[in-house]
Backbone as a ProteinNet text record, in pm:
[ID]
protein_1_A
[PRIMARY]
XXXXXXXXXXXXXXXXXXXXXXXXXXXXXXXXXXXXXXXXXXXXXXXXXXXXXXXXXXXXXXXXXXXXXXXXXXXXXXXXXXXXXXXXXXXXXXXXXXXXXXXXXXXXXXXXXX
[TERTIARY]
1815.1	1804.3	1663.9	1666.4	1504.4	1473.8	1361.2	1297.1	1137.6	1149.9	973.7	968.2	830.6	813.1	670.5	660.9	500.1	486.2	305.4	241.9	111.2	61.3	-115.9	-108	-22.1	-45.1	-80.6	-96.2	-170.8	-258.1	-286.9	-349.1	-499.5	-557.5	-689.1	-741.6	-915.1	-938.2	-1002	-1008.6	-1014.4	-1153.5	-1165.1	-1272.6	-1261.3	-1167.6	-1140.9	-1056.5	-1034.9	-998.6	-871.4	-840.4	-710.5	-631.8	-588.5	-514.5	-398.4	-268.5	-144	-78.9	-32.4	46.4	164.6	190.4	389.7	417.5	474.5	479	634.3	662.9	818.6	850	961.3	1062.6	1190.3	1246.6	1391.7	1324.7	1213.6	1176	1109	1098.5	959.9	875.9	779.5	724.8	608.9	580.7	484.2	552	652.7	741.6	751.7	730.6	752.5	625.3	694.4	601.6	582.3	507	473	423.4	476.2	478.2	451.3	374.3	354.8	355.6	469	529	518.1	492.9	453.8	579.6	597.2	672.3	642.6	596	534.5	651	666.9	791.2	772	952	966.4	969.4	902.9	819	909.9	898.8	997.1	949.8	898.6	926.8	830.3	738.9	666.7	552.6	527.2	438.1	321.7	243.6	89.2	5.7	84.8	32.3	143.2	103.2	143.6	88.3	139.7	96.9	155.7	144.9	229.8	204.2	329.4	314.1	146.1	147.7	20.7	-161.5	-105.3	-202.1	-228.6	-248.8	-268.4	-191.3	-320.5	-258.5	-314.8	-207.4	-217	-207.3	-216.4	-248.3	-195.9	-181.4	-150.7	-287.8	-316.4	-427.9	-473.1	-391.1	-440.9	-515.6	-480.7	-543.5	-672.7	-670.9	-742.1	-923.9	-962	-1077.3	-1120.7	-975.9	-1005.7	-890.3	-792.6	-703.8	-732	-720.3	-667.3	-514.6	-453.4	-408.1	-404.2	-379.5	-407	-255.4	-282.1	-145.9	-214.5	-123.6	-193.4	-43.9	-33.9	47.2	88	-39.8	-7.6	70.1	30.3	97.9	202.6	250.2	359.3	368.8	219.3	188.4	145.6	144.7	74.6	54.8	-111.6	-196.6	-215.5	-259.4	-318.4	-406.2	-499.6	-663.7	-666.5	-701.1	-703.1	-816.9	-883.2	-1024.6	-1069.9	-1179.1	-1161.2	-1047.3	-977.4	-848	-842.7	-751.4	-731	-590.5	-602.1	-481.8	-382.2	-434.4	-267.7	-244	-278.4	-274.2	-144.6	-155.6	-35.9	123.2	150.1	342	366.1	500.9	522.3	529.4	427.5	473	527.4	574.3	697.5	654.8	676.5	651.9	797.3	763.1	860.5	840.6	969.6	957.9	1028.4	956.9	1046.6	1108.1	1224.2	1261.8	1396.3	1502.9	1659	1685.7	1682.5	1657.2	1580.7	1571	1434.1	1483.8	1413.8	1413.8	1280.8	1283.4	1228	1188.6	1103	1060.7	1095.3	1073.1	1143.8	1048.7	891.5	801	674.1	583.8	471.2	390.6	394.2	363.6	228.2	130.6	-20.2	-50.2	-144.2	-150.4	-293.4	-329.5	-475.2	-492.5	-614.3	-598.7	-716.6	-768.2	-907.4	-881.5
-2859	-2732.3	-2718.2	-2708.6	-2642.9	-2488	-2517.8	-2382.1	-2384.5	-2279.2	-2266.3	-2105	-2119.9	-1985.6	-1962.8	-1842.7	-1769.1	-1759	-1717.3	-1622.7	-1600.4	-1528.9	-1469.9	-1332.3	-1288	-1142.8	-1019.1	-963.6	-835	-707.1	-685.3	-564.5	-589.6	-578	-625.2	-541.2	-527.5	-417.1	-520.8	-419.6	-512.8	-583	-720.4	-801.7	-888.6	-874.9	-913.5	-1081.8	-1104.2	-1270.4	-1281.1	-1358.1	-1377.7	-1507.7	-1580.1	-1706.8	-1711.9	-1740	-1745.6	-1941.1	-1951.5	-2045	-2086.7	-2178.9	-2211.2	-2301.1	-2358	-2419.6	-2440.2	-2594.4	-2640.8	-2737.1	-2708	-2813.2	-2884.3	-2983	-2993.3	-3080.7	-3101.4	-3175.4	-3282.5	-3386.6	-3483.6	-3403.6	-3331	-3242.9	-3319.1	-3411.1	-3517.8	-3547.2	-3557.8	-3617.4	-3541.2	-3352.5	-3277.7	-3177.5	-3172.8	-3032.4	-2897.3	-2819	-2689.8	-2623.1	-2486.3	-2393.8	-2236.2	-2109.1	-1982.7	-1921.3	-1867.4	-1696.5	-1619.3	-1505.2	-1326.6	-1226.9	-1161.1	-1061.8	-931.3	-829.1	-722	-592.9	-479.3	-349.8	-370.1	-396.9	-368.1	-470	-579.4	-707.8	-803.7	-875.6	-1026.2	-1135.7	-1227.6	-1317.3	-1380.7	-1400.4	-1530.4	-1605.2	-1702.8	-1817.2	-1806.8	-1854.4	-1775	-1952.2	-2048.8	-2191.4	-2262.1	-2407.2	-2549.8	-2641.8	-2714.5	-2838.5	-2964.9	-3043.2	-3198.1	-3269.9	-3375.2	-3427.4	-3525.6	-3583.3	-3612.3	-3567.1	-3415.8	-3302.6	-3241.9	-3273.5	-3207.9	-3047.5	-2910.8	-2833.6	-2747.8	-2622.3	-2541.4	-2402.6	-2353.9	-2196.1	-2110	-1992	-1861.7	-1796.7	-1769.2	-1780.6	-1615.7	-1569.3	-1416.2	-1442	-1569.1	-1579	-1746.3	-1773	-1873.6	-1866.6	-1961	-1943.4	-1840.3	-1769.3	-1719.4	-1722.4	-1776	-1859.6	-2037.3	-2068.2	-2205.4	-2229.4	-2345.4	-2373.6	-2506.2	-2563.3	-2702.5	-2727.8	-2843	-2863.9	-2964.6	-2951.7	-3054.9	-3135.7	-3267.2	-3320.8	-3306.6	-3381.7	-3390.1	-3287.8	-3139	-3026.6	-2982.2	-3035.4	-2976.4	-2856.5	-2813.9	-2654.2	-2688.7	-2587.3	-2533.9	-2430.9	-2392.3	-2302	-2189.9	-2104.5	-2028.4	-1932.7	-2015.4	-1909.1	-1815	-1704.6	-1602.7	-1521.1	-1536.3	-1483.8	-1395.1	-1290.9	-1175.6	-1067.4	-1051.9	-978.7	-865.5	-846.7	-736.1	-665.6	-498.8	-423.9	-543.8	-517.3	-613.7	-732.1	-770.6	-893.9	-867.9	-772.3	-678.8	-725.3	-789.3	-855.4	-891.3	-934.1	-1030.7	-1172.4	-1236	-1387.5	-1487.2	-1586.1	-1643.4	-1832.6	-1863.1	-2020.2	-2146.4	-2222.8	-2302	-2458.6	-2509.2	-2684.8	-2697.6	-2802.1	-2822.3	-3004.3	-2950.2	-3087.7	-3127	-3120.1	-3194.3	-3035.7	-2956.6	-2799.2	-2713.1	-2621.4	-2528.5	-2437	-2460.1	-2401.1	-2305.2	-2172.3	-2056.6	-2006.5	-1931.7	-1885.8	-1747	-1688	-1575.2	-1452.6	-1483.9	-1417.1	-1339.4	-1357.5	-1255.8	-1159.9	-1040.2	-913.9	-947	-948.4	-909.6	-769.9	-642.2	-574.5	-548.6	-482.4	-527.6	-364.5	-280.8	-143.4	-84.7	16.8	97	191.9
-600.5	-531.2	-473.2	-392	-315.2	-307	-321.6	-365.2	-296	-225.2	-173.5	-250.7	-330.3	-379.7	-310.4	-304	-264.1	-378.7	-352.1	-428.6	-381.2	-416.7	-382.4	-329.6	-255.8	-161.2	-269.7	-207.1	-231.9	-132	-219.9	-134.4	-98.9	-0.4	24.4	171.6	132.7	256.5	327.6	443.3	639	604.8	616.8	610.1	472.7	422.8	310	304.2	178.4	193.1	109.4	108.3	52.6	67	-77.5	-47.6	-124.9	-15	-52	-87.3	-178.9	-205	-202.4	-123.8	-148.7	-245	-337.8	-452.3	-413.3	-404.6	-340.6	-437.6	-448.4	-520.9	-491.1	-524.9	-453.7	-326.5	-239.2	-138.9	-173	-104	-80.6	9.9	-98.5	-33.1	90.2	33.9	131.3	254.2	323.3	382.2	514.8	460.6	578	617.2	752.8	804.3	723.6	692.9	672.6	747.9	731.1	812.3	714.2	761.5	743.4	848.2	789.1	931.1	862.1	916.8	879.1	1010.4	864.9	963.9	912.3	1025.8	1021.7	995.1	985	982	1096.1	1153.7	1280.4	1381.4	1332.9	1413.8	1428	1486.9	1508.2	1380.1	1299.6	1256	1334.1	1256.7	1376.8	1327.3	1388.8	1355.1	1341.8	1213.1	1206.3	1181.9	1118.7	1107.2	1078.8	1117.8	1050.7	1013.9	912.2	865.1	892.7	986.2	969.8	854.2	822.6	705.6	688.1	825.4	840.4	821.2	845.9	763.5	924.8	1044.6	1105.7	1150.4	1220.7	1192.1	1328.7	1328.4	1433	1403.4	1486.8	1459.8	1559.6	1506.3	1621.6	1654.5	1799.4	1871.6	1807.8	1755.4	1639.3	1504.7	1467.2	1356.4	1346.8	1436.2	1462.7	1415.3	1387.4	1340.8	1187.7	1152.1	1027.2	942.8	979.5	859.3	863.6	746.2	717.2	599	697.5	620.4	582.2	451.2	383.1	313.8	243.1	133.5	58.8	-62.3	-191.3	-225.1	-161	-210.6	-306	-389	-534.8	-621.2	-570.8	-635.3	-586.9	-411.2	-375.2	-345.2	-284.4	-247.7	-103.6	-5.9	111.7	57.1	120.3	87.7	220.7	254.5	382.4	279	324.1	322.6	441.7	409.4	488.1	425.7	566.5	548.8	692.2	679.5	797.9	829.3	715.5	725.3	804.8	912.4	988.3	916.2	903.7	929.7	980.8	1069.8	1215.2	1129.7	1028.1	976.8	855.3	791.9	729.1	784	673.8	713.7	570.8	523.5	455	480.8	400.8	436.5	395.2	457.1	455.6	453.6	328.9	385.5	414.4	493.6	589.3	594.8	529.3	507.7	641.1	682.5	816.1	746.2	671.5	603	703.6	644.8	717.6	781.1	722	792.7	722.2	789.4	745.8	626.2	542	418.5	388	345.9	323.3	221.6	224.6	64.3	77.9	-43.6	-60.5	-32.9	20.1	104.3	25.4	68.2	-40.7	48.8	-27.7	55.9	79.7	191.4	224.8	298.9	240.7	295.9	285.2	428.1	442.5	470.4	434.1	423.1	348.2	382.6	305.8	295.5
[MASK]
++++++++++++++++++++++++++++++++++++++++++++++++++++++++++++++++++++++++++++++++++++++++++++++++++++++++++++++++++

């Protein structure tokens, strides 16, 4: 069975940092792409980073220069450091194996707020 779980979100004020984890099972987690989407109340679903299995990575031109994201083979996690936190940055997030099909986690709240 595969399983992508979050964790890290929370509550955190504007300028603030924050690092979320996906922890996968059921995959060769080495094998595939990773991915973190955020979806805001109201909002579409959408792309904030990726990871190729290769490690290279990309970004949404909103969060660029103040997220990273990484992965630890060994542990079978993708990470997103999130650092400079904006309000607008406020969604649940969502991590994404891009394996035989896309498999989802069950999402971790970030809310950014003073």
């Amino acid at each position: 069975q595969v399983q992508l779980v979050e964790s890290g979100g929370g509550l955190v004020q504007p300028g603030g940092s924050l690092r979320l984890s996906c922890v996968s099972s059921g995959i060769i987690f080495s094998s595939y792409g990773m991915g973190w989407y955020r979806q805001a109340p109201g909002k579409q679903r959408e792309l904030v980073a990726t990871i190729s299995s290769g490690g290279s990575t990309n970004y949404a031109d909103s969060v660029k220069g103040r997220f990273t994201i990484s992965r630890d083979n060994a542990e079978n996690t993708v990470y997103l450091q999130m650092n400079s936190l904006k309000p607008e940055d406020t969604a649940v997030y969502y991590c994404k194996a891009y394996a035989n099909r896309a498999y989802w986690g069950q999402g971790t709240q970030v809310t950014v707020s003073s």
